[in-house]
TITILUM-813741 format. One record per residue (C-alpha): x, z, y; residue in three letters; residue number from 0. Coordinates in steps of 0.2 Angstrom, whole numbers, padded with zeros to 4 digits, m for minus. Layout:
<torbas>
- c1; c3; c2; residu; num
- X; Z; Y; ala; NUM
...
</torbas>
This chain:
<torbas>
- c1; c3; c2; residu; num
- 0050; 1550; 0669; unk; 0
- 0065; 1555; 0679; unk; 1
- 0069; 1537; 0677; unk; 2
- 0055; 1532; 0688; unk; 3
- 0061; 1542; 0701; unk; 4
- 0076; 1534; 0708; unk; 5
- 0075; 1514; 0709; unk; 6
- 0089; 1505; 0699; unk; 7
- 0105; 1500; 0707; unk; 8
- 0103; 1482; 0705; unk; 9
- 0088; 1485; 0717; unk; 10
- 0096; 1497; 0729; unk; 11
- 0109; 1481; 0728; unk; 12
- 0096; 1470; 0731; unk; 13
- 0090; 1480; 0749; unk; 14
- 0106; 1481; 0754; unk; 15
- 0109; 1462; 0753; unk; 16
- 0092; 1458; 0762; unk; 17
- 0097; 1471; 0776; unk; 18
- 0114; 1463; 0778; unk; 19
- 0106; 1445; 0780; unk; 20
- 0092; 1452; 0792; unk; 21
- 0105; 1460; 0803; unk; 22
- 0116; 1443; 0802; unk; 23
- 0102; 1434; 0807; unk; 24
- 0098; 1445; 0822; unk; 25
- 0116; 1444; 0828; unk; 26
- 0116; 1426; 0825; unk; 27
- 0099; 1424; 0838; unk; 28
- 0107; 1437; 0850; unk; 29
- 0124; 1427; 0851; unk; 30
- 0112; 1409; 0854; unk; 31
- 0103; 1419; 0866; unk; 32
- 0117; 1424; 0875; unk; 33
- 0126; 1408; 0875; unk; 34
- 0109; 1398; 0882; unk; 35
- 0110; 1414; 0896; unk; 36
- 0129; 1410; 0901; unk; 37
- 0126; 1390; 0899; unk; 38
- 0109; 1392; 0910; unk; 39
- 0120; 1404; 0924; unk; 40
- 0135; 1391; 0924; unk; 41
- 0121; 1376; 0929; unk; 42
- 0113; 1388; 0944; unk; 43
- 0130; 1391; 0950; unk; 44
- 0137; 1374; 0950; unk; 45
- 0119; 1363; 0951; unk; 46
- 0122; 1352; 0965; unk; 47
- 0137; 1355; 0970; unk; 48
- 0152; 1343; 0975; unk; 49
- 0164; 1343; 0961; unk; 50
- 0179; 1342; 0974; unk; 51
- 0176; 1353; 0987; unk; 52
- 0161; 1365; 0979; unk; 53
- 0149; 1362; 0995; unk; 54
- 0131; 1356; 0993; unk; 55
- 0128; 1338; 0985; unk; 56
- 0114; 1328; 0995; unk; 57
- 0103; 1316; 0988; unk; 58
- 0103; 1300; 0996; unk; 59
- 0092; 1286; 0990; unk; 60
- 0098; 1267; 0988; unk; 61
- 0083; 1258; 0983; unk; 62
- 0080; 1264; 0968; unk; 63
- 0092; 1273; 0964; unk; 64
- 0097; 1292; 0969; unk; 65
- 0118; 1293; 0976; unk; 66
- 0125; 1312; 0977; unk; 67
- 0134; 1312; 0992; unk; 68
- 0144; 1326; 0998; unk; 69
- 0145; 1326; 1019; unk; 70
- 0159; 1336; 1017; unk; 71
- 0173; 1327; 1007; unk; 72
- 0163; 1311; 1007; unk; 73
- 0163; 1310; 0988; unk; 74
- 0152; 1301; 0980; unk; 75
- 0145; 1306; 0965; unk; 76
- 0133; 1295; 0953; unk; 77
- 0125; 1300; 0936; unk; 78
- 0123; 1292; 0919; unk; 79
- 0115; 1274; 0921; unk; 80
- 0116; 1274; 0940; unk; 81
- 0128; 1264; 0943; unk; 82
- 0123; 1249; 0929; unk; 83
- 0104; 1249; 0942; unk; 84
- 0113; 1249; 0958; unk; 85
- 0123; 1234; 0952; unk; 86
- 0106; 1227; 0946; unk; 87
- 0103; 1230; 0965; unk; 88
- 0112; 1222; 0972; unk; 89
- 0113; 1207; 0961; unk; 90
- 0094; 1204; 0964; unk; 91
- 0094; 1208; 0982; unk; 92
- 0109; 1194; 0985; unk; 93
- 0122; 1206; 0991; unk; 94
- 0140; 1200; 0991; unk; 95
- 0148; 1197; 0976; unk; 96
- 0164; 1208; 0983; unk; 97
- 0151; 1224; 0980; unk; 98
- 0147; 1217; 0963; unk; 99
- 0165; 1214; 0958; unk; 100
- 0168; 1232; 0965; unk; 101
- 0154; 1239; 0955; unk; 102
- 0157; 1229; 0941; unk; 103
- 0175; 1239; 0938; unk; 104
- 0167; 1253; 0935; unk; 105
- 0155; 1251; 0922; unk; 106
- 0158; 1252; 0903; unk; 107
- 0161; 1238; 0893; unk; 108
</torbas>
């Protein structure tokens, strides 16, 4: 009976393994955690801000389409697929071709 007593060492092996895996686990969802806090913290701190002079971005509205503009530097800044509907713009609304040929340079090919 004293067998009975103390569990086999292929079992105590087995424990051991399933804590080492639970506590991988845990450290592996603490480190995502962690990293979506730090990515989240990084987008507060730079949201909206000029990417050349750090002061506030202000949305402008062309039509359609939303311009970042920065009052301080003048930059001005466009995201994904803005550029490709304010040339649409301006195509359909008859605006010089000089504007289209400029916006025209900067799309992708």
């Amino acid at each position: 009976m004293a067998e009975f007593d103390k569990p086999s060492s292929t079992e105590e092996e087995y424990f051991a393994r399933e804590e080492i895996e639970k506590k991988r686990k845990l450290a592996i969802q603490q480190a995502q955690a962690l990293a979506e806090q730090q990515r989240e913290a990084l987008k507060q701190q730079h949201h909206m801000k000029c990417p050349k002079c750090g002061m506030d971005l202000q949305a402008l509205h062309r039509g359609k389409v939303e311009v970042d503009t920065c009052f301080n530097c003048h930059g001005v800044w466009l995201d994904a697929g803005e550029l490709d509907r304010l040339y649409e713009q301006m195509q359909s609304e008859g605006q010089g071709k000089v504007m289209g040929a400029i916006l025209n340079l900067f799309k992708n090919k």
